[in-house]
FIKOLPA-237276 format. One record per residue (C-alpha): x, y, z; residue number from 1; chain. Coordinates in nm, 2 decimals, always signed. Example, Ala and Ser with C-alpha at 12.3 -4.5 7.8 and 13.67 -1.06 7.14 Angstrom:
<fibas>
xx:yy:zz:num:chaine
+1.23:-0.45:+0.78:1:A
+1.37:-0.11:+0.71:2:A
</fibas>
This chain:
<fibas>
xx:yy:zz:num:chaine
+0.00:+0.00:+0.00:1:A
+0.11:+0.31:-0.08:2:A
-0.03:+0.64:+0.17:3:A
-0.08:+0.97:+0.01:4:A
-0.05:+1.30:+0.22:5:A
-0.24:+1.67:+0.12:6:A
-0.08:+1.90:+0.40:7:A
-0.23:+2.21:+0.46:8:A
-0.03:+2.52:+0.62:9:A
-0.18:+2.75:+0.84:10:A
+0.07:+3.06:+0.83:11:A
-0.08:+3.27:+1.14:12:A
+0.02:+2.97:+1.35:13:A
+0.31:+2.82:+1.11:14:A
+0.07:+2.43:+1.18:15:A
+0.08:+2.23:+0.98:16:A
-0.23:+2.02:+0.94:17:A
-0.22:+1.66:+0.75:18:A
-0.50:+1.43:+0.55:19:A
-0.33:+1.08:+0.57:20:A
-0.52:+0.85:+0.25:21:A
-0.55:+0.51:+0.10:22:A
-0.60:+0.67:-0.29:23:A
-0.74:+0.27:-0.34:24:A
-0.97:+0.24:-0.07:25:A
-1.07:+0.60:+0.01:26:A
-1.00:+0.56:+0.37:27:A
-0.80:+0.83:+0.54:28:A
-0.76:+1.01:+0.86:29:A
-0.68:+1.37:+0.96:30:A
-0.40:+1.50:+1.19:31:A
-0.38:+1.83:+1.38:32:A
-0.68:+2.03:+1.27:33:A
-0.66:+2.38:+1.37:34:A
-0.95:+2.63:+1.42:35:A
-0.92:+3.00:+1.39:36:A
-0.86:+3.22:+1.65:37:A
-0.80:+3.61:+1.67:38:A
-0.73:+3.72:+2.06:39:A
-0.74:+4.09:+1.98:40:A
-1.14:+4.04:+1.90:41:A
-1.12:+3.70:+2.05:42:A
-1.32:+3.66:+1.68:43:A
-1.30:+3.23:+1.59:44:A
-1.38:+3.13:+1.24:45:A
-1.33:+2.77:+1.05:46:A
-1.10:+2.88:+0.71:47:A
-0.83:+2.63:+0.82:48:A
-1.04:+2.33:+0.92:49:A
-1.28:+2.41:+0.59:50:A
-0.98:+2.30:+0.37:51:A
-0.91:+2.00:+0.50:52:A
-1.30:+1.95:+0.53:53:A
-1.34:+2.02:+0.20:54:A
-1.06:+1.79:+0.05:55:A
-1.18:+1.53:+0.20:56:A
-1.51:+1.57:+0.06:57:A
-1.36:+1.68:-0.25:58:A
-1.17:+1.34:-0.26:59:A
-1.44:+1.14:-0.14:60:A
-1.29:+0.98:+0.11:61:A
-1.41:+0.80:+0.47:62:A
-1.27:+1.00:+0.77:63:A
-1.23:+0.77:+1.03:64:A
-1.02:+0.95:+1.29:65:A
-0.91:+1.23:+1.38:66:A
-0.55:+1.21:+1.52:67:A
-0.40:+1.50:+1.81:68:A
-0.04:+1.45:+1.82:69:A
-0.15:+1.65:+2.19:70:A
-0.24:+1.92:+2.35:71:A
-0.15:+2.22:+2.13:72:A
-0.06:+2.54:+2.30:73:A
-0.06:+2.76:+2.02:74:A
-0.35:+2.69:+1.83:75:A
-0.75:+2.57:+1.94:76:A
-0.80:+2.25:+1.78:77:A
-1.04:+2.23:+1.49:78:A
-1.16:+1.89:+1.58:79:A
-1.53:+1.96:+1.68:80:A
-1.59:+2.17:+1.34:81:A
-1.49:+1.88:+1.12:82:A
-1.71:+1.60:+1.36:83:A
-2.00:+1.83:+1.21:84:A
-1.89:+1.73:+0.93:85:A
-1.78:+1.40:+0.93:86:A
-1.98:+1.26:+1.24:87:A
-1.84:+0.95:+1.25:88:A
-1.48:+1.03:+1.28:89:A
-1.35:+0.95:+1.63:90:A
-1.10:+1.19:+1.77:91:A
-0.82:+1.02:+1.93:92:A
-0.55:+1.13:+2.15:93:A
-0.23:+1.01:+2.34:94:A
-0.35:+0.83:+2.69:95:A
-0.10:+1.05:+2.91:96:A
-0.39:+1.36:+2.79:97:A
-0.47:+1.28:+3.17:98:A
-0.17:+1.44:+3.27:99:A
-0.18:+1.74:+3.10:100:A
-0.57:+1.76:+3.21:101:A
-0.50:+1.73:+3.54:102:A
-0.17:+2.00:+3.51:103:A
-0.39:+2.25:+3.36:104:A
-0.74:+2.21:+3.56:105:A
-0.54:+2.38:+3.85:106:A
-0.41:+2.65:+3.60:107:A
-0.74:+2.77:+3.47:108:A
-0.93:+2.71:+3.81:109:A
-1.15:+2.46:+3.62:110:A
-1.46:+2.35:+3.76:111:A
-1.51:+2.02:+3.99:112:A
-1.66:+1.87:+3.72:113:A
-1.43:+1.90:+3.43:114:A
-1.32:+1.55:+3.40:115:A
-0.97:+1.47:+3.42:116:A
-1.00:+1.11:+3.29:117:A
-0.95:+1.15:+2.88:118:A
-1.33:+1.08:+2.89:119:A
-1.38:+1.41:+2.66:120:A
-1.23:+1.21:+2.38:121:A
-1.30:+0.87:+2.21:122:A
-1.01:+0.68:+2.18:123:A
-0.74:+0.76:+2.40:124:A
-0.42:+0.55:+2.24:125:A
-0.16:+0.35:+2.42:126:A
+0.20:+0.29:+2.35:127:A
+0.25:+0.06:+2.08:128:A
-0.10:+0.05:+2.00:129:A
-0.23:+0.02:+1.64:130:A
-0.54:+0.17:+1.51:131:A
-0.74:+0.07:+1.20:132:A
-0.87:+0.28:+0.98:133:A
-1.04:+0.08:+0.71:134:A
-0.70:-0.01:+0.51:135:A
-0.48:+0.25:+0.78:136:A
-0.30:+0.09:+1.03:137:A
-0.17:+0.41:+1.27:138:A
+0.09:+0.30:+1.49:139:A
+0.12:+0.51:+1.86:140:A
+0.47:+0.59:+1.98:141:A
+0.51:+0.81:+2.23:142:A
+0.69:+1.11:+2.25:143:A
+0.71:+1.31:+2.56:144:A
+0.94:+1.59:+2.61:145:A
+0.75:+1.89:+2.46:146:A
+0.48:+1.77:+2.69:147:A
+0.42:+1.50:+2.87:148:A
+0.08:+1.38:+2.64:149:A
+0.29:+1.41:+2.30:150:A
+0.25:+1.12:+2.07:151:A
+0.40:+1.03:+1.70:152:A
+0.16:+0.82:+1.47:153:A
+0.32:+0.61:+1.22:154:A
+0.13:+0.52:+0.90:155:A
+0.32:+0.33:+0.63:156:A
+0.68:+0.45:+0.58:157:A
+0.60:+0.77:+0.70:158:A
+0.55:+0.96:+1.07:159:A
+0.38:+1.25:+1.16:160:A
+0.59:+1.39:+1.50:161:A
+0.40:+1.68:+1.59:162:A
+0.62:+1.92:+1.79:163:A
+0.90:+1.69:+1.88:164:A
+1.08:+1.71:+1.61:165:A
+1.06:+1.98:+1.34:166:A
+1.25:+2.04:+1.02:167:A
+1.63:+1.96:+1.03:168:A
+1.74:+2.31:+0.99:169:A
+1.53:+2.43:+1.29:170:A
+1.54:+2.10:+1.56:171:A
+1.31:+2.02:+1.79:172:A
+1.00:+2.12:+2.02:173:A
+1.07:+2.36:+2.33:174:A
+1.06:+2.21:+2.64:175:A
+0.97:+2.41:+2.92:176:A
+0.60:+2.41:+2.93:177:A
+0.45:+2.25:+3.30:178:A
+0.52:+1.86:+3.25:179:A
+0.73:+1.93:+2.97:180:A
+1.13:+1.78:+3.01:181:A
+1.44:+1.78:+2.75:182:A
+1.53:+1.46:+2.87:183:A
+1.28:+1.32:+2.82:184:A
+1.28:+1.48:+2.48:185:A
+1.61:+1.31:+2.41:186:A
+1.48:+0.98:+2.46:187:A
+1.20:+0.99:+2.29:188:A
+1.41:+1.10:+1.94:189:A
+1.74:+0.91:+2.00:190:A
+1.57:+0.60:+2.13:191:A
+1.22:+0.57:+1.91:192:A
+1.21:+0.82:+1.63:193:A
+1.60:+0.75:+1.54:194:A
+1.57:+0.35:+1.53:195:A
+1.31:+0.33:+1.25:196:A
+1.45:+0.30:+0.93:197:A
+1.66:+0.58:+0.75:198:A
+1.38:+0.60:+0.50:199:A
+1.15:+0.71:+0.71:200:A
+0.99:+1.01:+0.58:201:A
+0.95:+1.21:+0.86:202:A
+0.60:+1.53:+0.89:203:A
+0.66:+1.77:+1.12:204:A
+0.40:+1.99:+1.30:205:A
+0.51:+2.32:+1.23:206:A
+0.77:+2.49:+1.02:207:A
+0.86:+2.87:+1.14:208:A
+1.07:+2.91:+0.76:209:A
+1.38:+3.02:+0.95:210:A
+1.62:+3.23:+0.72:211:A
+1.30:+3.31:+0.52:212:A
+1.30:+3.00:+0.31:213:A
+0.96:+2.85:+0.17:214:A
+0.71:+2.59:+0.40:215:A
+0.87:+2.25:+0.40:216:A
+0.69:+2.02:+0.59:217:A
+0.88:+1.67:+0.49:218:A
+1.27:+1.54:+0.58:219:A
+1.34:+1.15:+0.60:220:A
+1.52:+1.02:+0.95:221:A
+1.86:+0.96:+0.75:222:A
+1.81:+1.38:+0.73:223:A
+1.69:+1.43:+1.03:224:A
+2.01:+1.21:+1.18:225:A
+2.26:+1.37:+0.99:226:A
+2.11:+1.75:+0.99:227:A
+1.93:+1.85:+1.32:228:A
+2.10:+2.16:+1.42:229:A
+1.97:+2.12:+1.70:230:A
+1.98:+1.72:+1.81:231:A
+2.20:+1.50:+1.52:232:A
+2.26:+1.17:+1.58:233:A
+2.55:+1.10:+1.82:234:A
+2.48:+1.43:+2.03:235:A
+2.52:+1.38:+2.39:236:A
+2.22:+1.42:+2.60:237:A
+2.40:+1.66:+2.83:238:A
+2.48:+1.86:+2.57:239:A
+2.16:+1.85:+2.43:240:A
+1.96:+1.94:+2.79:241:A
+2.18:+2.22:+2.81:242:A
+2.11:+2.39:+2.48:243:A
+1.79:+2.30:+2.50:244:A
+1.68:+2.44:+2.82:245:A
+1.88:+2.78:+2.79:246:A
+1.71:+2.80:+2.43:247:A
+1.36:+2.78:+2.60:248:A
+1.47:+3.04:+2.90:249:A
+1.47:+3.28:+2.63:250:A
+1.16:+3.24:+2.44:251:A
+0.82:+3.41:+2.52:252:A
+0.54:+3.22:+2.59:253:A
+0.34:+3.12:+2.30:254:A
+0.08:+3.43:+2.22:255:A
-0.23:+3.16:+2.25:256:A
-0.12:+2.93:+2.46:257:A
-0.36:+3.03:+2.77:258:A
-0.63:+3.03:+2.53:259:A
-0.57:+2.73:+2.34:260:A
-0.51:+2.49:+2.63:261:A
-0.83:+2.54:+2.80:262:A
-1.01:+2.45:+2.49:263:A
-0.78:+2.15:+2.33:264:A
-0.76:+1.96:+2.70:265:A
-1.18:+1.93:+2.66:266:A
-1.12:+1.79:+2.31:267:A
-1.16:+2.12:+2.12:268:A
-1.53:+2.20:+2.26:269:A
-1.58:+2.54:+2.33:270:A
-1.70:+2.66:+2.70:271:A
-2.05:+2.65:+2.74:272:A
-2.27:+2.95:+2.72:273:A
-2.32:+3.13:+3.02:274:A
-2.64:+3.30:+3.12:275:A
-2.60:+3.56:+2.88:276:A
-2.52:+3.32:+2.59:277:A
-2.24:+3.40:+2.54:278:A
-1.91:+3.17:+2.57:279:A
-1.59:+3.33:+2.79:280:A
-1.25:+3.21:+2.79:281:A
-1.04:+3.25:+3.10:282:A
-0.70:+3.40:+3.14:283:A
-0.52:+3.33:+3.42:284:A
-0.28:+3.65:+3.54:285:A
+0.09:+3.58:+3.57:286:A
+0.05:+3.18:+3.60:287:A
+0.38:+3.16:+3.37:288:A
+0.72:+3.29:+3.42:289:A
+0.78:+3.61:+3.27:290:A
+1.05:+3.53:+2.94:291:A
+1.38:+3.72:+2.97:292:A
+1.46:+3.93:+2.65:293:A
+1.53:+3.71:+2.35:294:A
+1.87:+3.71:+2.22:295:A
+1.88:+3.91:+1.90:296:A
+1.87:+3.60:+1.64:297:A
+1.56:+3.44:+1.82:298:A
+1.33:+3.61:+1.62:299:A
+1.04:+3.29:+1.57:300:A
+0.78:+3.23:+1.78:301:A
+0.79:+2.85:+1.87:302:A
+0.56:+2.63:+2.05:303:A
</fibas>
């Protein structure tokens, strides 16, 4: 069998957002929707999950899950918009979710009620577990580092890593958020990602186009082995903890991450209308560390 992949770019958020496809048997699955968000208006629309939405209807294809690689801190997740669409697509998510629900519950003073227990999605995936998806068979690894929750889904020859690992010539997921650990990091590229075969082709989560350069979206694990400025292979994990963690010291906190996380730990729903109808998103004060001043070449916003 050979997979094909339509990536779609989002370029306020630099996500990438992937259909995954059997062009045989129609079946397919989606990764990392994203929906809309303006904070300055707090305005949400659906332009980025539409595309995706619309190629799959396009193509004619059977949407059987939709994949989070995990809880995304810079974007809401646009999962709920395309269930309207595609009602019987489950939306699937790394188990260790819990984790970061439990983590974030305290941060946004959640209510008693907000369950903790993944129960908001409806497959929560364990390590090593394979999903089916009609003729897709989605293999789980996990990947903590950039959080805890982070998992990479093999399909085929090809894996789809989320934020641990980005393009060769800009390295790998910060670190730093609550739960989050370099170490652990390490280990999950050096130990999993970097054993599968060179081949590999490897999709990233985001690309921030450092130096300018076009979108690219897709390196191979040979690549990534040979050409990650920031972990190639052989790199010592002390080496790699300490440039690591004095990178994230310096970088701001993503601009929606308090917004984002309080939506994409309850699956992507919305809060529900208050008494006046209308939804409200809540913003801690001063939960996070304030960033120092970035050092003049860290001009990219990661996540």
């Amino acid at each position: 069998m050979t997979i094909k992949t339509q990536p779609f770019y989002d370029s306020r958020t630099n996500t990438l957002t992937y259909v995954v496809y059997d062009p045989e048997t129609r079946d397919a699955v989606l990764i990392d929707p994203v929906l809309d968000y303006e904070p300055h208006a707090s305005a949400m629309w659906t332009e980025s999950a539409d595309r995706a939405v619309n190629f799959l209807k396009e193509q004619k294809l059977t949407l059987h899950y939709i994949l989070e690689t995990h809880a995304h801190a810079d974007h809401l997740s646009g999962a709920q918009h395309v269930k309207v669409h595609f009602p019987k697509a489950r939306l699937a998510i790394g188990a260790r979710i819990t984790e970061v629900q439990t983590l974030f519950k305290k941060v946004f003073n959640l209510p008693d009620d907000f369950p903790t227990d993944g129960s908001q999605f409806d497959v929560l995936l364990e390590e090593g577990e394979v999903l089916e998806a009609g003729s897709l068979k989605i293999e789980t690894i996990y990947t903590p580092g950039h959080t805890p929750a982070c998992a990479t889904y093999h399909i085929d020859d090809a894996i789809f890593t989320g934020d641990a690992m980005f393009m060769p010539d800009f390295g790998t997921g910060r670190c730093d958020f609550p739960g989050g650990s370099s170490e652990a990091l390490y280990h999950s590229i050096t130990e999993k990602l970097y054993k599968l075969p060179d081949e590999t082709r490897v999709f990233v989560g985001h690309d921030y186009q450092p130096t300018g350069r076009e979108v690219k979206f897709m390196s191979t694990i040979a690549e990534q082995k040979a050409s990650n400025v920031q972990l190639p292979e052989g790199r010592s994990k002390e080496e790699f903890v300490n440039m690591r963690d004095s990178r994230d010291r310096t970088l701001a906190a993503p601009k929606l991450l308090l917004q984002s996380l309080q939506v994409n730990i309850d699956a992507g729903s919305l809060p529900q209308p208050e008494d006046n109808e209308k939804r409200y998103l809540r913003i801690p004060v001063n939960v996070f560390r304030p960033a120092s001043t970035p050092d003049a070449d860290l001009t990219l916003e990661e996540v």
